[in-house]
C-alpha positions in Angstrom: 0.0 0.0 0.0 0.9 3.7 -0.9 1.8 6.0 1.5 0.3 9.7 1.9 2.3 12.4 3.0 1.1 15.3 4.8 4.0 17.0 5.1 4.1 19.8 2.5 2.1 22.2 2.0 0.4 22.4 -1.9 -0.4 25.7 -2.9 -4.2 27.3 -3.5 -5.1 26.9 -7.2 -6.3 30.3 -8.6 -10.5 30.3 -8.6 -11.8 30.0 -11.9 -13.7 33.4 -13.1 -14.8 31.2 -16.8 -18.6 31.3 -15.4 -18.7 34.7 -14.1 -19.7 36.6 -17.6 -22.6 33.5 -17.6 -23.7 34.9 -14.1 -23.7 38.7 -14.7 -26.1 37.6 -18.1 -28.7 35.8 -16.2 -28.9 37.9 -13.7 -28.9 41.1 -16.0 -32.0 38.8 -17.8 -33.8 38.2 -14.7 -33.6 41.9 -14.1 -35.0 43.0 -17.4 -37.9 40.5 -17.7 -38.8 41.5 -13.9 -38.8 45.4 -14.0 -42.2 46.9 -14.4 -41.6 50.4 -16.6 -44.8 51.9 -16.3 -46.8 51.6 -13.2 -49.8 53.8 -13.9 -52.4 52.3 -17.0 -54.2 55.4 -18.4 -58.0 55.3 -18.0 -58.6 59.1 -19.7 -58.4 59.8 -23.4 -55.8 62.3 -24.0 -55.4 63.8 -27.3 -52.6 66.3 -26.6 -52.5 69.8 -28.1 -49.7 70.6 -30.4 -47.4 73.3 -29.8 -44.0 74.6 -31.3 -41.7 75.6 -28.3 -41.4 72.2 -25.8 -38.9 71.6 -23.2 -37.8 68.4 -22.5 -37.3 67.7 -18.5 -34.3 65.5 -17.5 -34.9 64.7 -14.1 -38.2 62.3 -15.1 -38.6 60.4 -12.1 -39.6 64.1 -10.1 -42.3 64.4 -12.3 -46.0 63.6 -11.2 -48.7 63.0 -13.5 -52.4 64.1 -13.6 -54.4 63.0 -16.4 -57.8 64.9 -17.6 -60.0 63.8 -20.2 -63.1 61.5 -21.5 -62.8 58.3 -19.7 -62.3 55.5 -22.2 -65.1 53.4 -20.1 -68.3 54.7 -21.4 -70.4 54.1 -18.8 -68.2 56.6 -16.4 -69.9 59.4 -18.6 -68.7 61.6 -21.5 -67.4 64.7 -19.3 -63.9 64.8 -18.8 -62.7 63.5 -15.3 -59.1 63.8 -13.5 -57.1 60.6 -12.8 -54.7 60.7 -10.3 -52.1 58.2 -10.9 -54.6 54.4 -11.8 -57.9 56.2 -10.4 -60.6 58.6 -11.0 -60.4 61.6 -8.2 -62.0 65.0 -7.9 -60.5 68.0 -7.5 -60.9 68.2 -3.9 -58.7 65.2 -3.4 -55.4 66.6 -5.0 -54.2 68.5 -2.3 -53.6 65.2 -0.5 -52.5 63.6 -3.5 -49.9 66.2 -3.7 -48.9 65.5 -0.2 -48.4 61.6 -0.5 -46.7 62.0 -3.9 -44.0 63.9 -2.0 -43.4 61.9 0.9 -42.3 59.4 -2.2 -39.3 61.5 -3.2 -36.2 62.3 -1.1 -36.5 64.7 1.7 -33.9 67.0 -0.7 -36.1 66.6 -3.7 -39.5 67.3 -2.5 -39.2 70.9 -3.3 -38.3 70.2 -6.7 -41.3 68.0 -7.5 -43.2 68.8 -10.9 -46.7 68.4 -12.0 -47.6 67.6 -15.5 -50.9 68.1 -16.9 -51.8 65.6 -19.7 -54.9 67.4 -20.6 -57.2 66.0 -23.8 -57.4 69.4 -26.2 -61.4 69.2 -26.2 -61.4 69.6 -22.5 -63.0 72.9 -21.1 -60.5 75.2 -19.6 -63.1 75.0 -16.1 -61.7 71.9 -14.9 -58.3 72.7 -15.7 -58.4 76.3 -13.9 -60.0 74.3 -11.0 -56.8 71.8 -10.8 -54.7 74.4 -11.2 -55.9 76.3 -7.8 -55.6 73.3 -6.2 -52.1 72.9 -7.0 -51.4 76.5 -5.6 -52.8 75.6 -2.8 -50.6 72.6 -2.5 -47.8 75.0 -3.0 -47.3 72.9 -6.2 -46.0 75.6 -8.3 -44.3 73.5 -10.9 -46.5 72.6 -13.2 -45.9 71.6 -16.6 -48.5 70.9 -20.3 -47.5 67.8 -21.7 -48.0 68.5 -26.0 -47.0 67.2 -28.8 -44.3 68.9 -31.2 -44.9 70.6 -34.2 -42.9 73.1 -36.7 -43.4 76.8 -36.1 -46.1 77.9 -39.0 -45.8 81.9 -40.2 -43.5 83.9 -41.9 -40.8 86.0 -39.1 -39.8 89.4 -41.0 
C-alpha cells in the first residue's frame, strides 16, 4: 500500500472566473424581464395639443402626473374627469394627492417636485383652472403641459 504524506504544504489553485460573464447575463436577464416600466395604466383619453416651443425635462422620475380627459369606459360618462395616478379623483382630493406623492421623493427633492398636466385638447379650460388652484394651494408651483411637437407655421420678418 501507498503511502500519503502530509508534510508539505500544496499551494491554492487560482479560482476560476470562466462562469462569471454567464452569471452577470442571467442575472442582468432576470432583471430586465422582472422590472415593471410603467406603473400607472391610463384610463382618460388624452389627445394632446400641439405646440411649437417644448422643453424636454431630465430629471423624469420628479415628475408627477395628472391625467384629464373622457374616460375610455363609457359608462363613467362623456365629461372629462381627473385621474390621479390608476384612479378617477375629484379635485378636492389633489391636495392630498400632492402630499403623499411627496413623501415618495427624497427629503432634498420634495421641493423640486413637478406636476404635468396631460390634458385631452377638447377639454374645457373650467376643470383645468380648478386643478390648477388646487395645485397653488398645495404650493405645487411647478407645473408643466404635456404636448406634442410641431414646426413653427408663419412667416418671421
Amino acid at each position: 500500500m501507498g503511502k500519503f504524506k502530509k508534510n508539505g504544504k500544496r499551494p491554492m489553485g487560482a479560482i476560476s472566473t470562466a462562469s462569471l460573464p454567464d452569471i452577470v447575463f442571467m442575472l442582468l436577464f432576470f432583471f430586465m424581464v422582472a422590472t415593471v416600466l410603467r406603473t400607472e395604466e391610463e384610463k382618460v383619453q388624452v389627445k394632446k395639443p400641439e405646440a411649437s416651443e417644448l422643453y424636454k425635462v431630465q430629471k423624469k422620475h420628479l415628475i408627477r402626473y395628472i391625467n384629464i380627459g373622457v374616460p375610455m369606459d363609457k359608462r363613467r360618462g362623456t365629461e372629462p374627469v381627473i385621474q390621479l395616478n390608476d384612479q378617477f379623483s375629484k379635485v378636492g382630493e389633489i391636495q392630498d394627492w400632492i402630499g403623499k406623492e411627496r413623501q415618495t421623493l427624497a427629503e432634498a427633492e420634495q421641493s423640486k417636485m413637478w406636476v404635468s398636466l396631460k390634458v385631452d385638447q377638447d377639454t374645457k379650460m373650467g376643470i383645468v383652472s380648478n386643478v390648477k388652484q388646487e395645485l397653488r394651494q398645495a404650493s405645487a408651483l411647478k407645473v408643466l403641459y404635456s404636448a406634442n411637437s410641431r414646426s413653427r407655421t408663419g412667416s418671421e420678418e
